[in-house]
N, C-alpha and C positions, 0 to 999 in steps of 0.2 A: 234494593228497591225502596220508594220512599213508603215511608205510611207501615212498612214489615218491621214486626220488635222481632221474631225468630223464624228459621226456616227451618228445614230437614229434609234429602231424600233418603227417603225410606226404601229396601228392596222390598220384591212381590214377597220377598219370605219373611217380610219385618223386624227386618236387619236394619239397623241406622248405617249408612254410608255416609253420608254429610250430616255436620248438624252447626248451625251458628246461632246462638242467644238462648239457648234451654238446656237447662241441668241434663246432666246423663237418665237422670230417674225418667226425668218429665219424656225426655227422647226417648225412652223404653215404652213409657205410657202410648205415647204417641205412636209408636212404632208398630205398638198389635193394634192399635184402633187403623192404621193404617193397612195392615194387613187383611186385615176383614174388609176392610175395603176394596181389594185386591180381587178377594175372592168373588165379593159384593158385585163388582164391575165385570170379572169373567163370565159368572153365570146372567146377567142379566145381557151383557152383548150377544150371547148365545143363545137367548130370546129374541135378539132383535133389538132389543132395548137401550142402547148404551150412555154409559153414566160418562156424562161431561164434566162434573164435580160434585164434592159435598160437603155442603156448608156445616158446621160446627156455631152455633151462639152461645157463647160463654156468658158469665157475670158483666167483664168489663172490655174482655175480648173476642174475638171469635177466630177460628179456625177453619181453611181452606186448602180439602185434601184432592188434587188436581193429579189424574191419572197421567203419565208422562208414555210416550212412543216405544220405550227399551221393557214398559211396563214396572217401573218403579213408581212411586208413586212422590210427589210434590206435595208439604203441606209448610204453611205458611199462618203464620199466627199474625194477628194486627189488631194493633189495641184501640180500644171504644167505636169500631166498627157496625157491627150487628147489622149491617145490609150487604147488598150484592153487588154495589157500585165496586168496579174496581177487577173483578173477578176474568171479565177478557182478558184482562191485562195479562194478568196472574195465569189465564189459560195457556194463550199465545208464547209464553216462557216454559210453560211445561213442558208442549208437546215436542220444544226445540231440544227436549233430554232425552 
């Protein structure tokens, strides 16, 4: 995807399943921040509430953790970003996992 430096799916149990463009560390990092998200997005759909994504603002990147249909979850890092342009995009690709 243009404008993505790294992606990853992550499972619901924060397992890396794919990973392209980030060290194995950073995909472990990312992998329980994804996880809690997992959780993050169970209990609040079971309010009612349900989480369509979560935005991450880094220093110079930021990250986009898009919950995917099989319930794994889709995150994608994109450098000097820091807004929400772009994010349908990135939605519309998840849900297709």
């Amino acid at each position: 995807m243009t404008g993505v430096s790294a992606a990853a799916v992550i499972s619901r149990d924060g397992i890396p399943l794919q990973v392209e463009g980030m060290s194995e560390d950073v995909a472990d990092t990312v992998a329980a921040l994804a996880s809690g998200m997992c959780a993050l997005a169970k209990r609040m759909n079971e309010e009612g509430n349900g989480v369509r994504h979560v935005h991450v603002v880094l220093a110079d990147h930021d990250m986009v953790l898009l919950p995917t249909m099989s319930g794994a979850v889709l995150v994608v890092m994109r450098p000097g970003r820091n807004d929400e342009s772009g994010i349908d995009v990135l939605r519309t690709a998840a849900v297709a996992l």
